[in-house]
ZAKEZA-600567 format. One record per residue (C-alpha): residue in three letters; chain; x, y negated, z negated; residue number from 1. Coordinates in steps of 0.001 Angstrom, whole numbers. Layout:
ZAKEZA-600567
+------+-------+---------+---------+---------+------+
| pati | vovex |      px |      py |      pz | base |
+------+-------+---------+---------+---------+------+
|  ALA |     A |       X |       Y |       Z |  NUM |
...
+------+-------+---------+---------+---------+------+
end
This chain:
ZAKEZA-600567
+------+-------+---------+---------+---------+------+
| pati | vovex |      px |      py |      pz | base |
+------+-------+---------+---------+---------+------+
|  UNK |     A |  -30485 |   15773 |  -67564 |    1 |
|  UNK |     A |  -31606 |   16967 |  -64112 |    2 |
|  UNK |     A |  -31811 |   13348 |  -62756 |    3 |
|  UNK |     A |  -27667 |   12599 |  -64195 |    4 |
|  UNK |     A |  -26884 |   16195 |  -62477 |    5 |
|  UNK |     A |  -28867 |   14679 |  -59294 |    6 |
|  UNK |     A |  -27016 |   11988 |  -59213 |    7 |
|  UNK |     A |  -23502 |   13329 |  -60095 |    8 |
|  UNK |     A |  -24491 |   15710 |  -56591 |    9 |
|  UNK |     A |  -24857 |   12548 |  -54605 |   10 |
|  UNK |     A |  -21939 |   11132 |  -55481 |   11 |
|  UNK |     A |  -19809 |   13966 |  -54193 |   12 |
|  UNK |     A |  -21507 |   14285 |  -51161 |   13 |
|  UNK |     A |  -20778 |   10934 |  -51056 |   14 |
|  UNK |     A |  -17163 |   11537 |  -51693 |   15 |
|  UNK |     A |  -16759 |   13935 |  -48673 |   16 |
|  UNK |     A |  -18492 |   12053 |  -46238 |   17 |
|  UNK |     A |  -15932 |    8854 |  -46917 |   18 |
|  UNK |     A |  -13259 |   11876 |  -47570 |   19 |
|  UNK |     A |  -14448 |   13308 |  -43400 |   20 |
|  UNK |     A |  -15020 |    9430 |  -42556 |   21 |
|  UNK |     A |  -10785 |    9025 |  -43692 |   22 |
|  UNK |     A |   -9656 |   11462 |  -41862 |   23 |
|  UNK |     A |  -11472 |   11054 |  -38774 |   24 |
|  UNK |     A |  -10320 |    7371 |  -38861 |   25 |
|  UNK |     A |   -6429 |    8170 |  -39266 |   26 |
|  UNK |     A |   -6149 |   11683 |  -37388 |   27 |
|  UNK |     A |   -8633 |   12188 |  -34780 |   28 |
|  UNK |     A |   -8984 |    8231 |  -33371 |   29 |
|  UNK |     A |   -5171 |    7876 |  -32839 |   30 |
|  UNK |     A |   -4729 |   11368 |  -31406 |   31 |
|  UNK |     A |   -7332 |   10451 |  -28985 |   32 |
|  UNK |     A |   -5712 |    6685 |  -28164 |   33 |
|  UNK |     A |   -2487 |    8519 |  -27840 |   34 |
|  UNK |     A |   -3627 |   10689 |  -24646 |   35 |
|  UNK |     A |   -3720 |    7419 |  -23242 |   36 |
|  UNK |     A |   -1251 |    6519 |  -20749 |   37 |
|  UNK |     A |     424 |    3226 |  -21070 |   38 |
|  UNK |     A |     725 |    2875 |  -16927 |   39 |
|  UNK |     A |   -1062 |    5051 |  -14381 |   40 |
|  UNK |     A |    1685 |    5253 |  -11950 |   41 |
|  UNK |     A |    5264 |    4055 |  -12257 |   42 |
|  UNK |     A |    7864 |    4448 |   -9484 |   43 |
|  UNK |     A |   10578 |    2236 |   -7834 |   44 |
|  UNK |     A |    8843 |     386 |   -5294 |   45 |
|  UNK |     A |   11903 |    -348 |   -3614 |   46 |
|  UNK |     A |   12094 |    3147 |   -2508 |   47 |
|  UNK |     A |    8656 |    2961 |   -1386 |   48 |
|  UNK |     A |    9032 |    4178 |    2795 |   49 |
|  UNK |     A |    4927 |    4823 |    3547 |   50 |
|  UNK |     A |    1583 |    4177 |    1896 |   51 |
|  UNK |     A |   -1215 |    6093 |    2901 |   52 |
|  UNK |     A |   -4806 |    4989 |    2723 |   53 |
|  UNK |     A |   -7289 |    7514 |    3171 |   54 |
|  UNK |     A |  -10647 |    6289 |    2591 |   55 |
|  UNK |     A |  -13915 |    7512 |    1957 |   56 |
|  UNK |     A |  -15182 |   10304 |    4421 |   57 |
|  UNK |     A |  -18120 |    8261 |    5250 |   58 |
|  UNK |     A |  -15833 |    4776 |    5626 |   59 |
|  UNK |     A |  -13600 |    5746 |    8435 |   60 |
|  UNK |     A |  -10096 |    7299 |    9508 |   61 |
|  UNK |     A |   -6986 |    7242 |    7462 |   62 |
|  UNK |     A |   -3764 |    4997 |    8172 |   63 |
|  UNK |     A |    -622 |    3918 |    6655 |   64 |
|  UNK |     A |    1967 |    1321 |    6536 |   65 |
|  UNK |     A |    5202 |    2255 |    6981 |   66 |
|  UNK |     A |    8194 |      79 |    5980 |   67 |
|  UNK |     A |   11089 |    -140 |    8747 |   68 |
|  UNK |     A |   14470 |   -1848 |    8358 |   69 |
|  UNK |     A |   12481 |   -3720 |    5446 |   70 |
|  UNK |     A |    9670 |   -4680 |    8094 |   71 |
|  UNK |     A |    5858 |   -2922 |    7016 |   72 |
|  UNK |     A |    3599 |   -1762 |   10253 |   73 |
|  UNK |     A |      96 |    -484 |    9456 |   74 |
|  UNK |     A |    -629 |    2385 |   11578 |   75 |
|  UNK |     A |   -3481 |    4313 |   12911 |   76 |
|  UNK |     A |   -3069 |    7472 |   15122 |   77 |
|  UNK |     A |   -1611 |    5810 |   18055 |   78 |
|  UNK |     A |   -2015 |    2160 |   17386 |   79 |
|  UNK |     A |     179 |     247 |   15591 |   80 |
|  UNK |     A |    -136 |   -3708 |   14155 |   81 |
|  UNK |     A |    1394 |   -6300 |   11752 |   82 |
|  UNK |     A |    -388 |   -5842 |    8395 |   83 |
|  UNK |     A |   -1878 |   -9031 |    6803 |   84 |
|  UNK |     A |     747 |  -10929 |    4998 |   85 |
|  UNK |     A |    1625 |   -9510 |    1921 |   86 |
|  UNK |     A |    -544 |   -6687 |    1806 |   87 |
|  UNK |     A |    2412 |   -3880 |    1395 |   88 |
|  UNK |     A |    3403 |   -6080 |   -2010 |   89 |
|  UNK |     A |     104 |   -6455 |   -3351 |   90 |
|  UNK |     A |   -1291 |   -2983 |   -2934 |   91 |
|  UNK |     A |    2059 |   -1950 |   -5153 |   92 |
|  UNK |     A |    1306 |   -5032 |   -7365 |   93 |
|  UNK |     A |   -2223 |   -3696 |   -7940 |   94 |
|  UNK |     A |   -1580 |     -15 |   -8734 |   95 |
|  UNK |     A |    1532 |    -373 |  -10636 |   96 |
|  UNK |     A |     -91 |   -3377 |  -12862 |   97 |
|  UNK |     A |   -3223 |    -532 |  -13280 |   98 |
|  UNK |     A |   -3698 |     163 |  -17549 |   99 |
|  UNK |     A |   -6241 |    2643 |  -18594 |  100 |
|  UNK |     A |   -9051 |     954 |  -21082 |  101 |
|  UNK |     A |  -10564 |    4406 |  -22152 |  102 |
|  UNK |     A |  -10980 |    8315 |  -20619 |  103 |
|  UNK |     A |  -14162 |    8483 |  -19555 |  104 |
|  UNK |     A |  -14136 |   12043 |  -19188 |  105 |
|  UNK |     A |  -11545 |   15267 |  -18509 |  106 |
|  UNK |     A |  -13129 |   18192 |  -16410 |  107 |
|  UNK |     A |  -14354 |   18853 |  -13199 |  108 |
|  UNK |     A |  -17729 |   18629 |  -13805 |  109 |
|  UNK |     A |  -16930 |   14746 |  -14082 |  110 |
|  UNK |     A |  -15584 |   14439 |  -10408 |  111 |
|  UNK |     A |  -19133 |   13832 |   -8737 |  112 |
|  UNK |     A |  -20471 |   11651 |  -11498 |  113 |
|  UNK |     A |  -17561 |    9020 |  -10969 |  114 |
|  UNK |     A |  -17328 |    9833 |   -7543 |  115 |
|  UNK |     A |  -14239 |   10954 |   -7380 |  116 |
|  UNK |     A |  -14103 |   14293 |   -5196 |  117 |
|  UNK |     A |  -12074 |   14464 |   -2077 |  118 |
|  UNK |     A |  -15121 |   13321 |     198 |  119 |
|  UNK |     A |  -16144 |   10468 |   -2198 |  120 |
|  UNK |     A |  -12827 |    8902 |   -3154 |  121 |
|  UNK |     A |  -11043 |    6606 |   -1567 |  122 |
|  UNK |     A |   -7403 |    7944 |   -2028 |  123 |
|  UNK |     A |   -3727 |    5363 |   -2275 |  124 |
|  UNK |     A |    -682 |    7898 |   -1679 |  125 |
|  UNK |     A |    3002 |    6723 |   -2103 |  126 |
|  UNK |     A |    5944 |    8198 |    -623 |  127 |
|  UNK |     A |   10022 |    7120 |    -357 |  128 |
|  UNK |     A |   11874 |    7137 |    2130 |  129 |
|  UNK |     A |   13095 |   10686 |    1924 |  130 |
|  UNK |     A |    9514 |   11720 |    2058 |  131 |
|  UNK |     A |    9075 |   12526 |   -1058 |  132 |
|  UNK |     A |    5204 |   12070 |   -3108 |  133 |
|  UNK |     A |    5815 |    9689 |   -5793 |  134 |
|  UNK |     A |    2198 |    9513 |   -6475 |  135 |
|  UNK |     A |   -1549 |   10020 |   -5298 |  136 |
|  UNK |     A |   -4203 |    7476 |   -7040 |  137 |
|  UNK |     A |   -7783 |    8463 |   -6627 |  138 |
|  UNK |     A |  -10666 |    5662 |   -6662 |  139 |
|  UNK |     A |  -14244 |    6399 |   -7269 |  140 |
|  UNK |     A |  -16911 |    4660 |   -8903 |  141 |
|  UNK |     A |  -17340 |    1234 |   -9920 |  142 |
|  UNK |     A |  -19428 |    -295 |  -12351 |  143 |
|  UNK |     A |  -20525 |   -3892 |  -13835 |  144 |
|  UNK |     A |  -21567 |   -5827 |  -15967 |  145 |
|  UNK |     A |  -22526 |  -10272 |  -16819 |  146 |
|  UNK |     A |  -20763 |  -11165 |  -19644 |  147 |
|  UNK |     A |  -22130 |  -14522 |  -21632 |  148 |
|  UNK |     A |  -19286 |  -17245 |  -21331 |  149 |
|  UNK |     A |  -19785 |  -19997 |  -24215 |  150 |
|  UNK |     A |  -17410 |  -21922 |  -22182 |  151 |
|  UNK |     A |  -19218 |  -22298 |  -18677 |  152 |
|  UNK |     A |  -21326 |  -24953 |  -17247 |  153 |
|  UNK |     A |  -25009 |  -24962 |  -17713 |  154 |
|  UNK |     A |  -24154 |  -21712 |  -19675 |  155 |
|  UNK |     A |  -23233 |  -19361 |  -17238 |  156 |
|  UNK |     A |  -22286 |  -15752 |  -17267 |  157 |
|  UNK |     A |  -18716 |  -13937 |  -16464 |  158 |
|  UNK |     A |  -18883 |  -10647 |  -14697 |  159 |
|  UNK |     A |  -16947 |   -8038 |  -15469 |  160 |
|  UNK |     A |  -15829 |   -4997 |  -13430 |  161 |
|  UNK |     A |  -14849 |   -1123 |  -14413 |  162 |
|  UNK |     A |  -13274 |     891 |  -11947 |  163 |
|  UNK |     A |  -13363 |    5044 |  -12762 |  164 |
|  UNK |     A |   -9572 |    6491 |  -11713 |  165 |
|  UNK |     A |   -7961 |    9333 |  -11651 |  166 |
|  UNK |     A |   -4351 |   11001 |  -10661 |  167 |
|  UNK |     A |   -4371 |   13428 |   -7805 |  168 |
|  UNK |     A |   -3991 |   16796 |   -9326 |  169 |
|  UNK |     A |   -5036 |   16092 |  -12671 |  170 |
|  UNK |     A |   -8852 |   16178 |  -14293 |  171 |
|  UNK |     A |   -8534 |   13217 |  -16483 |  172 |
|  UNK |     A |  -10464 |   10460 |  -15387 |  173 |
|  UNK |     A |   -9966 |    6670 |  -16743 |  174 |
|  UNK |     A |  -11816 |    3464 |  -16775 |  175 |
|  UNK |     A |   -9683 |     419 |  -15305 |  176 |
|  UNK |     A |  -10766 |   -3222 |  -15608 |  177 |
|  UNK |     A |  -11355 |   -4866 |  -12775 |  178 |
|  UNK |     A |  -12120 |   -4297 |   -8806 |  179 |
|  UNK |     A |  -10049 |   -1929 |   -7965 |  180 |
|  UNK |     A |  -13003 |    -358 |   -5778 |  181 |
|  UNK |     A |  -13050 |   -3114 |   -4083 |  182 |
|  UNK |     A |   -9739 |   -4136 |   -3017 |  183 |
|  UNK |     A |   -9496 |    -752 |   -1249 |  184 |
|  UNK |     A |  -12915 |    -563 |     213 |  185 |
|  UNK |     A |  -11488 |   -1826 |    3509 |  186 |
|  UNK |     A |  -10916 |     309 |    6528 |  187 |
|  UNK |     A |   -8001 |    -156 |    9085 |  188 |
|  UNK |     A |   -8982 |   -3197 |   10707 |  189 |
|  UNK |     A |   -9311 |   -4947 |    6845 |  190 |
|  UNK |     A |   -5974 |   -4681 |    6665 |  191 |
|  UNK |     A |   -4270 |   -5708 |   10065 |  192 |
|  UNK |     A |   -3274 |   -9586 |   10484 |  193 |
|  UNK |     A |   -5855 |  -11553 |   12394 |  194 |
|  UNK |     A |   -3985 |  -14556 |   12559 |  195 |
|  UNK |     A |   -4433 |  -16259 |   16008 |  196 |
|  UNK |     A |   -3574 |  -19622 |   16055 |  197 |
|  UNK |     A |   -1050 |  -21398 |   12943 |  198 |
|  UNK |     A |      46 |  -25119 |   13586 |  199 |
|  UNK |     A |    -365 |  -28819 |   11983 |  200 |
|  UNK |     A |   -2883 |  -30798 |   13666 |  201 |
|  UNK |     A |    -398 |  -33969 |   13213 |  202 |
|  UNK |     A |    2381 |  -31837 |   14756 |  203 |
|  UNK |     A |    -174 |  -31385 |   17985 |  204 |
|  UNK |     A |     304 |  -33941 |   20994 |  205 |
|  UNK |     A |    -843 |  -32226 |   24157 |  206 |
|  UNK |     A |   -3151 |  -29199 |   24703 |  207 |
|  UNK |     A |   -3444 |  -28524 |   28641 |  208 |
|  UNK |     A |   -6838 |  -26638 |   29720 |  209 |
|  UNK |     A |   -6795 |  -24388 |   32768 |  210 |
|  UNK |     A |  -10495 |  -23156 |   33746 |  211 |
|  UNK |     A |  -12457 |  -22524 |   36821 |  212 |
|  UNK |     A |  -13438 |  -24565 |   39148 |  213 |
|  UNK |     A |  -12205 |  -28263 |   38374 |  214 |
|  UNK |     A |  -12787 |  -28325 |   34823 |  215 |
|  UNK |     A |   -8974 |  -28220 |   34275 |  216 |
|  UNK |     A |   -7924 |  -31677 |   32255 |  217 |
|  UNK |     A |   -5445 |  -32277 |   29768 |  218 |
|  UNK |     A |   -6002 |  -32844 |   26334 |  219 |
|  UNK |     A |   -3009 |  -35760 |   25273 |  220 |
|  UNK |     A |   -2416 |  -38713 |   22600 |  221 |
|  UNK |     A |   -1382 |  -41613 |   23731 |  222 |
|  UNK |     A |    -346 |  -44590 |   21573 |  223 |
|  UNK |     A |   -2102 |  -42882 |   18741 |  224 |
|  UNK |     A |   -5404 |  -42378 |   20965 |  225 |
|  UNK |     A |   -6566 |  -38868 |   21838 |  226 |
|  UNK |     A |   -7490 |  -38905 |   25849 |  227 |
|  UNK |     A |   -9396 |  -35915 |   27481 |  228 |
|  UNK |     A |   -8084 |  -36649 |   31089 |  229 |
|  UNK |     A |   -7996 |  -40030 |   31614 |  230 |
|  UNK |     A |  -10523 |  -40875 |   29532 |  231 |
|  UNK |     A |  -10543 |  -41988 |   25663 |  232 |
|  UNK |     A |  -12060 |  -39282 |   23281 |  233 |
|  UNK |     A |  -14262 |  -39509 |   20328 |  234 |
|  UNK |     A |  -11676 |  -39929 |   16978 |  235 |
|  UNK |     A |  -13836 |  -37286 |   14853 |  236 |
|  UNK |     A |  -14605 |  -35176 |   17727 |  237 |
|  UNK |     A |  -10749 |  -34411 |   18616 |  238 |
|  UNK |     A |   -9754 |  -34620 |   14518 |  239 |
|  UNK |     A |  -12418 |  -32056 |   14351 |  240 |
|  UNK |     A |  -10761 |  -29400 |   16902 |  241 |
|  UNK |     A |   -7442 |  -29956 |   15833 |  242 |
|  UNK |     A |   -7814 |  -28810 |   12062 |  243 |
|  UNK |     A |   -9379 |  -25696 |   12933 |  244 |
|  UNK |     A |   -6006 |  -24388 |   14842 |  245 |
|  UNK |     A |   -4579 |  -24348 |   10805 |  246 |
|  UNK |     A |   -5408 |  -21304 |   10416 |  247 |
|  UNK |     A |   -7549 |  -19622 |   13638 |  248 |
|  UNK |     A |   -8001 |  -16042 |   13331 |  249 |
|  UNK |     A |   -9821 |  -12986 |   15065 |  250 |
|  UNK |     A |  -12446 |  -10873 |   14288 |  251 |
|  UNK |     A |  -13253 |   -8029 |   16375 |  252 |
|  UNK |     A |   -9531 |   -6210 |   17983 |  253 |
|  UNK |     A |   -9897 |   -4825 |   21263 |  254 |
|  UNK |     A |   -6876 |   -2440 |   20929 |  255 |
|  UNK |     A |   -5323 |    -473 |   24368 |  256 |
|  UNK |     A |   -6659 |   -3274 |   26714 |  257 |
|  UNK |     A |   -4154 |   -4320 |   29304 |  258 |
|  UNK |     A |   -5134 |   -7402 |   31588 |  259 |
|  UNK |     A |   -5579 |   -6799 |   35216 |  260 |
|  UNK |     A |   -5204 |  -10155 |   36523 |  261 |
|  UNK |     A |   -4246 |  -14016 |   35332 |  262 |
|  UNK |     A |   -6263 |  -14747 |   32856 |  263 |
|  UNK |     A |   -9600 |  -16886 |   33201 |  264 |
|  UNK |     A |   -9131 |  -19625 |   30815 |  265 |
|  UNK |     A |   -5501 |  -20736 |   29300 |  266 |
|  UNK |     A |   -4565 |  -23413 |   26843 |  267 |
|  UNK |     A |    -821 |  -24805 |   26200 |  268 |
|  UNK |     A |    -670 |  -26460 |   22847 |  269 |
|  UNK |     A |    2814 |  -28821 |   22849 |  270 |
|  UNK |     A |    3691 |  -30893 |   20182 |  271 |
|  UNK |     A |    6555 |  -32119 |   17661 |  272 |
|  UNK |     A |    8176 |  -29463 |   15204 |  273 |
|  UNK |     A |    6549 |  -25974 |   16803 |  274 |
|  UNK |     A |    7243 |  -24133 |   20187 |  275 |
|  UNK |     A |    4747 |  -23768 |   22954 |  276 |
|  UNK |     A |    1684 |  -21823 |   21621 |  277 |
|  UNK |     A |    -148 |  -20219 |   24866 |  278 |
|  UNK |     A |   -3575 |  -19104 |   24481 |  279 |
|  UNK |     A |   -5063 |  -16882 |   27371 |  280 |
|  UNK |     A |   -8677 |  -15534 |   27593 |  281 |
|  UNK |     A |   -9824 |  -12652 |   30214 |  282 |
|  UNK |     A |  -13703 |  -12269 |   31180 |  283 |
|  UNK |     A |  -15139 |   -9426 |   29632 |  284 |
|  UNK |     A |  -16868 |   -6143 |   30611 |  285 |
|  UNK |     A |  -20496 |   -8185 |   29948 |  286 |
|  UNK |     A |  -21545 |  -11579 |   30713 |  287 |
|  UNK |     A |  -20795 |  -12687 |   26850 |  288 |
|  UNK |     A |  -17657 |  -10855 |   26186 |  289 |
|  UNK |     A |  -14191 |  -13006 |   26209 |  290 |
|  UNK |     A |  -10748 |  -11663 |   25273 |  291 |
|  UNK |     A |   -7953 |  -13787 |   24034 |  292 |
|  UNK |     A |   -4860 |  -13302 |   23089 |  293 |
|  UNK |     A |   -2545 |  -15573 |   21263 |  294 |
|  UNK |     A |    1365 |  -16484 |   22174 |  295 |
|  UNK |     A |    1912 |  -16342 |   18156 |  296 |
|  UNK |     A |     826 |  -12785 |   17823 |  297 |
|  UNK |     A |    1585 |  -11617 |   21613 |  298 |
|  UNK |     A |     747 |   -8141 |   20906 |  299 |
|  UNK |     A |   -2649 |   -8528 |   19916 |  300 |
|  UNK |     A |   -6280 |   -8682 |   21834 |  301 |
|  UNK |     A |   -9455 |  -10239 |   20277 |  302 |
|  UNK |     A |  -12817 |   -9684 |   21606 |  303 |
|  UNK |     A |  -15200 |  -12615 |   21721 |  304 |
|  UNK |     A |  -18878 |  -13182 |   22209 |  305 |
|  UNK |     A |  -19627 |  -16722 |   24088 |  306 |
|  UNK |     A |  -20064 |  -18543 |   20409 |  307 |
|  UNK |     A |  -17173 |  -17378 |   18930 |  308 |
|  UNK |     A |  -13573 |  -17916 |   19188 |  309 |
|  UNK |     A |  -14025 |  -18060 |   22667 |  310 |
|  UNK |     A |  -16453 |  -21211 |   21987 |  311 |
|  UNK |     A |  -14211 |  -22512 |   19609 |  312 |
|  UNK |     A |  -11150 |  -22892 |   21966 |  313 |
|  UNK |     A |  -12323 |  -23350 |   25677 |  314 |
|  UNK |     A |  -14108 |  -26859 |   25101 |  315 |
|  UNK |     A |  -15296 |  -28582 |   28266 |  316 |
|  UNK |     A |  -13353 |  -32270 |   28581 |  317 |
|  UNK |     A |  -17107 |  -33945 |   27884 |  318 |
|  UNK |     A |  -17092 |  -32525 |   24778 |  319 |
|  UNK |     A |  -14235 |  -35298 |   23378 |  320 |
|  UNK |     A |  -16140 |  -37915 |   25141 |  321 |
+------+-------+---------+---------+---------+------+
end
């Protein structure tokens, strides 16, 4: 008798744990997906007038782009440059596109753990062009992991990012997929267009050197034959030079210089289909520092070391030969 009474208590407590187990599964699971947002942030980006970029304390000044007449500057306190091409589009791209995958956590106590305090975050503000906030993202902490990929050669592994968000002014704080952190880990410079020298090596038929001394010459094809001066040069040699000016950029900017004199070195590239393209490089303030400048992005100074762009230009006519 006991043991049918011991049983019959088992199966109700069996009952109301699949009774709890019900309603957790249809009342609390939902309610929780529901506080969910479909899409972070959602605005008009065509009446997007400035983003602001303010990164971590520890990763350098804020700055902005600012669109003009439907033309986007970035800006930093007093200097002002072209932006890389396409960045305005794709930082709106990236944070309108953003889905939460899960709340990681709601509270305060949560802001340090997912790094996402003022000093810590790295912080993406929108405003029109009235002025108006249309929205403040907040990016903290991001976190990883190798997924197995069945598919991949040799069996290789996938890896998989999580980026911790949240909405300025609000304590909830979502997981995104991806590498978000990333993509706005960049300071200033990141984010400016290096672009020095853009032209078709096929379109190229004349490049004139002017350097010290007498190691002017001119660079010039003739009958299908490259010639440095009046000599023939070495195919590969002047193939070799030629791609690279397909896409030449910078490195290091060397904002608020203005040149004193003519410059040192100077390069004219002429050719079919493309306007003169001067290149002029000053001496530096040391022994190894060069600064060019480029005719396709006039407003812009690059610093150099000997073996850089510098080297990469300014080749001495025995080089082709």
């Amino acid at each position: 008798m006991s043991k049918r009474f011991d049983n019959k208590k088992l199966f109700i407590i069996l009952a109301l744990l699949l009774v709890v187990l019900f309603l957790t599964i249809i009342v609390k699971i939902p309610k929780e997906r529901s506080t969910l947002k479909n899409s972070l942030v959602e605005f008009d980006t065509a009446g997007v007038g400035k983003i602001i970029i303010t990164p971590k304390i520890a990763a350098g000044k804020p700055f902005e782009f600012i669109k003009d007449n439907n033309k986007w500057t970035v800006k930093q306190d007093d200097i002002i440059s072209a932006p890389q091409k396409g960045a305005p589009g794709t930082i709106l791209t990236e944070i309108l596109s953003l889905k939460p995958q899960s709340l990681a956590a709601v509270g305060e106590s949560g802001f340090k753990e997912y790094e996402l305090t003022d000093s810590l975050a790295t912080r993406v503000k929108f405003i029109n062009k009235k002025g108006k906030d249309l929205a403040e993202l907040m990016i903290g902490k991001f976190s990883y992991k190798q997924v197995s990929n069945p598919y991949a050669q040799y069996g290789g592994n996938n890896i998989e990012g999580t980026t911790f968000v949240r909405l300025s002014g609000e304590k909830q704080i979502y997981a995104v997929d991806g590498f978000l952190a990333f993509t706005f880990s960049g300071g200033f410079n990141d984010w400016r267009d290096k672009s020095f020298l853009r032209c078709k090596k096929e379109d190229i038929k004349k490049i004139t050197f002017t350097m010290p001394a007498d190691s002017s010459y001119v660079l010039t094809m003739k009958d299908s034959i490259w010639f440095a001066g009046s000599q023939p040069a070495d195919s590969a040699k002047a193939a070799g030079f030629l791609n690279s000016f397909s896409m030449l950029e910078g490195q290091d900017f060397k904002d608020r210089y203005k040149p004193a004199k003519s410059p040192d070195y100077q390069m004219v590239i002429e050719g079919n289909n493309l306007l003169n393209i001067t290149v002029k490089c000053y001496k530096g303030e040391t022994a190894d520092e060069y600064i060019l400048n480029s005719s396709l992005n006039p407003e812009v100074y690059f610093s150099s070391k000997r073996n850089g762009l510098y080297d990469d230009l300014f080749k001495p006519a025995t080089y082709f030969l």
